[in-house]
KEKE-3310 file (N, C-alpha, C; in steps of 0.2 Angstrom, whole numbers, plus 5000, padded with zeros to 4 digits):
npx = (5071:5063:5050:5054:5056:5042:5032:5037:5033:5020:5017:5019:5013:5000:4991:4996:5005:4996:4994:5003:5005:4995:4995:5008:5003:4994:5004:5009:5000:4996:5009:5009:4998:5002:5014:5005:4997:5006:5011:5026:5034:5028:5033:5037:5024:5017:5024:5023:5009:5006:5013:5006:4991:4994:4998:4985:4979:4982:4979:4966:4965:4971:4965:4952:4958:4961:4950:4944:4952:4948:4952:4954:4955:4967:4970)
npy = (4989:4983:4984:4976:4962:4964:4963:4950:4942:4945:4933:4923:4919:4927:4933:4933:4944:4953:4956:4963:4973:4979:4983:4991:5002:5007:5009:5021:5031:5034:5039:5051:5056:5060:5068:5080:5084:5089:5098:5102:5097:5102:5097:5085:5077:5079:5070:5059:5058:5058:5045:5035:5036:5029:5019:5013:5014:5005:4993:4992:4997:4986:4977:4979:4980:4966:4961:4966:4961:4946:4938:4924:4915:4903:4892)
npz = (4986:4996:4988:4978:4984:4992:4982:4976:4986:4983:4973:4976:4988:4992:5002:5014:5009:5007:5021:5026:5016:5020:5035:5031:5023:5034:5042:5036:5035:5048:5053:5044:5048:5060:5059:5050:5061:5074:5065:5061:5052:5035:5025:5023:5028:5017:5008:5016:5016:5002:4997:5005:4998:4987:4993:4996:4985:4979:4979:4977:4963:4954:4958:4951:4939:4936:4937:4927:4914:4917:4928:4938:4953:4956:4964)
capx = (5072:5056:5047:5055:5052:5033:5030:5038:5029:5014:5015:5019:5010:4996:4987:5002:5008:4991:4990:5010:5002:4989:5001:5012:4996:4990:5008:5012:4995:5000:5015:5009:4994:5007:5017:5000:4994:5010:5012:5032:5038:5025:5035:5036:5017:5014:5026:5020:5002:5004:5013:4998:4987:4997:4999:4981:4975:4986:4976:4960:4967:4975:4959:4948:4963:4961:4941:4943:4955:4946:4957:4951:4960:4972:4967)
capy = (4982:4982:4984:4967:4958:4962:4959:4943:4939:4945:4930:4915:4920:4933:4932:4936:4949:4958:4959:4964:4978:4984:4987:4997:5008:5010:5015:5027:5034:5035:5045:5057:5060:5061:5077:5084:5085:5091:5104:5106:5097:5099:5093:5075:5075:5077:5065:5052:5056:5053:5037:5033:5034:5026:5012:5013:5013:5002:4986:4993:4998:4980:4972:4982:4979:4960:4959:4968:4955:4940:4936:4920:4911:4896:4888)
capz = (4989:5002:4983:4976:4991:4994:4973:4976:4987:4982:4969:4981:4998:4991:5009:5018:5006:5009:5027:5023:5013:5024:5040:5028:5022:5040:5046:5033:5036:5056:5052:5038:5053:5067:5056:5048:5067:5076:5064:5061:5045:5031:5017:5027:5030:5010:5007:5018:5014:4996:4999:5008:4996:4983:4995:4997:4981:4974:4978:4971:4955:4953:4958:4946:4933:4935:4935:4919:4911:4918:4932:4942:4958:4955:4971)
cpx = (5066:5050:5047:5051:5045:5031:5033:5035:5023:5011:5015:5016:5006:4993:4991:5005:5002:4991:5000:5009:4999:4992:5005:5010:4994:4997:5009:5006:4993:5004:5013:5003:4997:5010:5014:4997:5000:5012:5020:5032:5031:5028:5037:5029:5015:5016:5024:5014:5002:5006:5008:4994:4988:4997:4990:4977:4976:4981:4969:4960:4970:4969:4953:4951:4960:4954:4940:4945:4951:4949:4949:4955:4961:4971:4960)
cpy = (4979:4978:4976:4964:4955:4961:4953:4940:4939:4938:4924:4917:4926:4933:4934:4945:4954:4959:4962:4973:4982:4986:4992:5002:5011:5013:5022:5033:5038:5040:5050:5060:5064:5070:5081:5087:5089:5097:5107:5103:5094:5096:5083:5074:5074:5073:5058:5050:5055:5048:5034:5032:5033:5019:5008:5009:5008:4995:4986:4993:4990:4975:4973:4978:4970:4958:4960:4963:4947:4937:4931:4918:4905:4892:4887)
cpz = (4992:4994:4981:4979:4991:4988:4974:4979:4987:4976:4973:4987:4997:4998:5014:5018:5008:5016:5029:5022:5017:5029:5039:5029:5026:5043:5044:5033:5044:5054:5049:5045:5058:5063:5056:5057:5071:5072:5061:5055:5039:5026:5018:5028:5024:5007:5010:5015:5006:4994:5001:5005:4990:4986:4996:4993:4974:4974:4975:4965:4951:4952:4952:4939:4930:4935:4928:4913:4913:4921:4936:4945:4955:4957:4973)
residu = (UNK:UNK:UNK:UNK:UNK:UNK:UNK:UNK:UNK:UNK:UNK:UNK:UNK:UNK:UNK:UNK:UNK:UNK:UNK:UNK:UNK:UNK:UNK:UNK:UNK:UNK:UNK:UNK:UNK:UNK:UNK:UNK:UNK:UNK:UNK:UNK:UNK:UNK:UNK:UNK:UNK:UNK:UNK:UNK:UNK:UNK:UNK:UNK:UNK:UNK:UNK:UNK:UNK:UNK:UNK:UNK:UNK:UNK:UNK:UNK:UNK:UNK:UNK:UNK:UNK:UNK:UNK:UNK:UNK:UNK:UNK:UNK:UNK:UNK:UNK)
# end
């Protein structure tokens, strides 16, 4: 559902939806640190950290993707 949401908004309120994205990215990157550092539940620190750098690398990939196609702003 969270997924929906922030795709839909990423088409009406891209600017929104980014600074949306990048709190997500930095908490889930907070948390997988917080586990890997404390030491008790690795199978939650590899889970979070590869979240993390899915959420991470998702705006790269997208933005590459759309340079390639020939994307241009609307506004």
């Amino acid at each position: 559902m969270v997924g929906v949401g922030l795709g839909r908004l990423w088409d009406t309120h891209p600017r929104v939806a980014f600074v949306f994205h990048l709190i997500l990215t930095v908490m889930l990157g907070g948390f997988a640190l917080s586990f890997i550092l404390s030491g008790n539940n690795w199978t939650a620190a590899v889970i979070l950290t590869v979240g993390f750098l899915i959420m991470a690398a998702a705006p790269v990939f997208f933005t590459w993707l759309a340079i390639q196609d020939g994307w241009s702003r609307s506004d």
